[in-house]
MDTraj code that builds the backbone (N, CA, C; nanometers):
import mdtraj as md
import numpy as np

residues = "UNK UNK UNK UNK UNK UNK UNK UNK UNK UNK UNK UNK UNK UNK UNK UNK UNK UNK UNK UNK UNK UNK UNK UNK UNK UNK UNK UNK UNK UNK UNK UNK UNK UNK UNK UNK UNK UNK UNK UNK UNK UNK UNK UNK UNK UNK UNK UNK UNK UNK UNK UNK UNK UNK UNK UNK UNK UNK UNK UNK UNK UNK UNK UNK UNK UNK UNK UNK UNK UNK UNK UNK UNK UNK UNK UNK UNK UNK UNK".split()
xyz = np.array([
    [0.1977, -1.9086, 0.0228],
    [0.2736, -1.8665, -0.0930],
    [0.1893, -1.7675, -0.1730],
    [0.2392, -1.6137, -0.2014],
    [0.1219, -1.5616, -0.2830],
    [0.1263, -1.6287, -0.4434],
    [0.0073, -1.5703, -0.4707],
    [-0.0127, -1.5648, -0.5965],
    [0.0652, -1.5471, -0.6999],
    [0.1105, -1.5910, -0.7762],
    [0.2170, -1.5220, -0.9177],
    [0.1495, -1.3752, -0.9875],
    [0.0744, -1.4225, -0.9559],
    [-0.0340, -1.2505, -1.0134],
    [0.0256, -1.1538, -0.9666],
    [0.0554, -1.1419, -0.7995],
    [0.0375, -1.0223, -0.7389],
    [0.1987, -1.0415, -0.6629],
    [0.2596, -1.0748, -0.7024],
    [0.4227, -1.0959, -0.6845],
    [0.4449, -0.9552, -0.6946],
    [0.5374, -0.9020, -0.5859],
    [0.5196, -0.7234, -0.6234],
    [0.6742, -0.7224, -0.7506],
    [0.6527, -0.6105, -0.8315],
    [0.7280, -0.6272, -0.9316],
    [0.8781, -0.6701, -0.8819],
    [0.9240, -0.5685, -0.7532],
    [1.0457, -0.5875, -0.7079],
    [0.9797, -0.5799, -0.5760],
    [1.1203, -0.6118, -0.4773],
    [1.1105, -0.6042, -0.3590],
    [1.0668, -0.5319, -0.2858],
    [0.9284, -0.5333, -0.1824],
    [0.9158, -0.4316, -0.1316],
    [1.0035, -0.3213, -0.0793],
    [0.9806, -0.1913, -0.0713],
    [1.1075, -0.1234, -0.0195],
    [1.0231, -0.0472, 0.1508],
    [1.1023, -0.0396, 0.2222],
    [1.0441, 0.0209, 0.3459],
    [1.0849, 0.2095, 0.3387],
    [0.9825, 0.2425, 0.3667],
    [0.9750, 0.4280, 0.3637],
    [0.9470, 0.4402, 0.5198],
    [1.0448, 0.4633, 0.5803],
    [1.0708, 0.5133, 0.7348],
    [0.9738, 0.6134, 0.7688],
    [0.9884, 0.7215, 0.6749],
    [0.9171, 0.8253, 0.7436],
    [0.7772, 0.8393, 0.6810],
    [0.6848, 0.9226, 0.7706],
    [0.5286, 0.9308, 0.6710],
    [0.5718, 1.0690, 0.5225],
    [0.5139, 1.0325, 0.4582],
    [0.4657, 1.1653, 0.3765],
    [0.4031, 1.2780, 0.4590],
    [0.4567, 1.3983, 0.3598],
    [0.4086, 1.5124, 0.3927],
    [0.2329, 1.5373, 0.3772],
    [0.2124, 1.6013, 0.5053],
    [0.0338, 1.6277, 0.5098],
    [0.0110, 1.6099, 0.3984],
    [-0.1145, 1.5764, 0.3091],
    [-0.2016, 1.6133, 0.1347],
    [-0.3195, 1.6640, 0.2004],
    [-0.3754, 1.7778, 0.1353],
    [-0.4767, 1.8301, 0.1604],
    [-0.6293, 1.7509, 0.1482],
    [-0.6046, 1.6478, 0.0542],
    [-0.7251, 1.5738, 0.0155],
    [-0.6262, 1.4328, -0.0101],
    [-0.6526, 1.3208, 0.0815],
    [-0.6052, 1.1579, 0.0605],
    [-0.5969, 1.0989, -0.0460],
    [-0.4748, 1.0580, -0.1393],
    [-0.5584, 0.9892, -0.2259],
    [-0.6489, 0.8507, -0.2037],
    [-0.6181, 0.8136, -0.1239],
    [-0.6722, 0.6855, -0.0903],
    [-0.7682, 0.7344, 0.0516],
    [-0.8985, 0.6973, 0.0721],
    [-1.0076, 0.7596, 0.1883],
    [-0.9606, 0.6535, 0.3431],
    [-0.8858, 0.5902, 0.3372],
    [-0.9078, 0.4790, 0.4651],
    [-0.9505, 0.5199, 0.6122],
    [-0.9246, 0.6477, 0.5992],
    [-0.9559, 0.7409, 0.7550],
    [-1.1370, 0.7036, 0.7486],
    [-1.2091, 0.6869, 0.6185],
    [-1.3609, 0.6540, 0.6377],
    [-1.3425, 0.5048, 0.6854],
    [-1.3121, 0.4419, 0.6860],
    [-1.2739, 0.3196, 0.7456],
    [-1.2494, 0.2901, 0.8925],
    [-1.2176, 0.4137, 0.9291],
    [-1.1287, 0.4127, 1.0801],
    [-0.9900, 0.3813, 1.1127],
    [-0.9332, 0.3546, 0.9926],
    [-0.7799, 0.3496, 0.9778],
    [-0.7094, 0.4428, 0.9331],
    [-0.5671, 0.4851, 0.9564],
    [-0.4889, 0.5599, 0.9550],
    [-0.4658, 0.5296, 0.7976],
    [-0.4418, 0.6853, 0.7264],
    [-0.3674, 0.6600, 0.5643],
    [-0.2535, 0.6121, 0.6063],
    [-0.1936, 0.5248, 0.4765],
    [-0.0922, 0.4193, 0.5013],
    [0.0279, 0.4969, 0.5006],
    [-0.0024, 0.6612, 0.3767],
    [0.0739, 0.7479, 0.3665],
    [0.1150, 0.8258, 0.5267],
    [0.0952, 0.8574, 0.6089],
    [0.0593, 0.9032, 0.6960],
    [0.1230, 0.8521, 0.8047],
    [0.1679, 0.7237, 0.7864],
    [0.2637, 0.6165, 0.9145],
    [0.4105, 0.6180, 0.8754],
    [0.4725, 0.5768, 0.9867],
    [0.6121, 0.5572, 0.9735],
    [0.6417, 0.3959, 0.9621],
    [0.7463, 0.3532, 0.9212],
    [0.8284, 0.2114, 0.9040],
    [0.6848, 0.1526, 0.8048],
    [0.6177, 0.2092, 0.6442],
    [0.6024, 0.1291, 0.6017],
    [0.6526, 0.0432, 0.4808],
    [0.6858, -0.0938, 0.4976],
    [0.6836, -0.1345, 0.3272],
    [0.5908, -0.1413, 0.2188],
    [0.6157, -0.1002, 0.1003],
    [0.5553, -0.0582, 0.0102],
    [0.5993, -0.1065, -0.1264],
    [0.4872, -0.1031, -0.2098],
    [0.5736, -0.1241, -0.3583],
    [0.4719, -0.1893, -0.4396],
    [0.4874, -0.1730, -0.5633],
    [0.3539, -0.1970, -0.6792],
    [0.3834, -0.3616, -0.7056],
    [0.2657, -0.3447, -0.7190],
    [0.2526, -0.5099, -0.7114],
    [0.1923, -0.5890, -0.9002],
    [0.1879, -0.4723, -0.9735],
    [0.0993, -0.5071, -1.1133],
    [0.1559, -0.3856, -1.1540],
    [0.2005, -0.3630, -1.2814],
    [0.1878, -0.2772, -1.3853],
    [0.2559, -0.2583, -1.5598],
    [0.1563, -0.2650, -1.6430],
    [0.0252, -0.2557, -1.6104],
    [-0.0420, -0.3725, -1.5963],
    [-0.1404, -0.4056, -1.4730],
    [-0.2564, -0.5200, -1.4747],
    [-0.3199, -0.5519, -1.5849],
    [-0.3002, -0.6470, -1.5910],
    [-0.4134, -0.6941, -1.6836],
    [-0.5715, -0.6661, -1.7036],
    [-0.6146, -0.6492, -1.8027],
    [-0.7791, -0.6377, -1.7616],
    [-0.8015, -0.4547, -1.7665],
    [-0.9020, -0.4309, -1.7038],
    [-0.9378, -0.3035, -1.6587],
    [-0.8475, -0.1991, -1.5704],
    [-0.7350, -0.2685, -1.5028],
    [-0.6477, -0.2011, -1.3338],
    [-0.5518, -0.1807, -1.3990],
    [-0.5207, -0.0232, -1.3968],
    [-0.3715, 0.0321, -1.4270],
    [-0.3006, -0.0426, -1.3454],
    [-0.2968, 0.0046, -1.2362],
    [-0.2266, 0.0145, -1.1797],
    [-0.2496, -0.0512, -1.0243],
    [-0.2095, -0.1390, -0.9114],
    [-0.2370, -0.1700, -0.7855],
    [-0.1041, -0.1816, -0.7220],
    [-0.1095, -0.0739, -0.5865],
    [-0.0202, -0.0607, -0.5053],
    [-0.0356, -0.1656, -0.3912],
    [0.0783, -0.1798, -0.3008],
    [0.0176, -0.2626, -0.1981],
    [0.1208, -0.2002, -0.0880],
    [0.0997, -0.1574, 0.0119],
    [0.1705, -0.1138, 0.1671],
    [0.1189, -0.1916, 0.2693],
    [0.2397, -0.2191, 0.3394],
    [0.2259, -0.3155, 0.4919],
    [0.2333, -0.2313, 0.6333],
    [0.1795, -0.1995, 0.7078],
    [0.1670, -0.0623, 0.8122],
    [0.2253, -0.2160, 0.9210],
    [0.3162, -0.2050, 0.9888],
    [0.3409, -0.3249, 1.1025],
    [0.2423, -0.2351, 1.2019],
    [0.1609, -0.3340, 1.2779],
    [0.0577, -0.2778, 1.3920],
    [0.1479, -0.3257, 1.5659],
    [0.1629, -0.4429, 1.5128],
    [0.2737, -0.4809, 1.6495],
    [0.3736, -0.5656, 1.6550],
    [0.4144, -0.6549, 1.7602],
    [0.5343, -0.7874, 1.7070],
    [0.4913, -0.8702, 1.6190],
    [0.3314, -0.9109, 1.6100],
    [0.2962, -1.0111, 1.5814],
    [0.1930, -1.0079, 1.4763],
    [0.1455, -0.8350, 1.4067],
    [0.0640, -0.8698, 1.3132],
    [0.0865, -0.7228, 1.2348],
    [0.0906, -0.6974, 1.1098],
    [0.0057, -0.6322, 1.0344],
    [-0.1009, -0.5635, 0.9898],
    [-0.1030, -0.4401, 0.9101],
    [-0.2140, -0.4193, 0.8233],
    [-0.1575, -0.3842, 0.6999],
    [-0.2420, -0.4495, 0.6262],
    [-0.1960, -0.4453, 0.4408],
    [-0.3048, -0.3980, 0.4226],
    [-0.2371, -0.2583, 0.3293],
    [-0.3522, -0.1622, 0.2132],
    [-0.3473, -0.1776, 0.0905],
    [-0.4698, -0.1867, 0.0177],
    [-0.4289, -0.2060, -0.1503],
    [-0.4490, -0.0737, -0.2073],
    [-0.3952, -0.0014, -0.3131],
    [-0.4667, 0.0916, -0.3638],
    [-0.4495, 0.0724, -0.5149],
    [-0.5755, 0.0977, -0.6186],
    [-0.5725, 0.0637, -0.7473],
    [-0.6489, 0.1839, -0.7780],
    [-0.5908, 0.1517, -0.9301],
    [-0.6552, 0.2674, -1.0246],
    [-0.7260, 0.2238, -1.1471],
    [-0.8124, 0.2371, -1.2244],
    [-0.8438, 0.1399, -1.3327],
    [-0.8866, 0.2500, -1.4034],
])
top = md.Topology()
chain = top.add_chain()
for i, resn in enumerate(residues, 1):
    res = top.add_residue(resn, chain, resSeq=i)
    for name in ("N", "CA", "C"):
        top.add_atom(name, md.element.get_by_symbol(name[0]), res)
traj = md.Trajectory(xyz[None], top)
């Protein structure tokens, strides 16, 4: 069960297609060895805090499906 904290405000929504190229990522995950989340197709997405409490504007959260059976979840925040 998640957290009540991080309950995304509304329902995630799924964005079919990737975003258009950005010249500079906002988010680096390619240093990671992972694909920007922006960058994939079929992901769900959607803000999960705003505004956070504390120091964090703002924290996004996207789900990249990897196969039948698993996931990758990205966070991205701003403070």
């Amino acid at each position: 069960m998640p957290s009540p904290q991080l309950e995304p405000e509304q329902p995630l929504r799924l964005r079919e297609q990737p975003f258009a190229a950005e010249a500079t990522p906002a988010t680096p995950f390619a240093r990671l060895g992972r694909p920007e989340p922006d960058a994939l197709p079929e992901v769900r997405e959607g803000q999960v805090c705003a505004p956070c409490k504390g120091d964090l504007n703002w924290l996004k959260v996207a789900v990249a499906q990897i196969d039948e059976r698993s996931g990758r979840v990205y966070l991205r925040g701003v403070d």
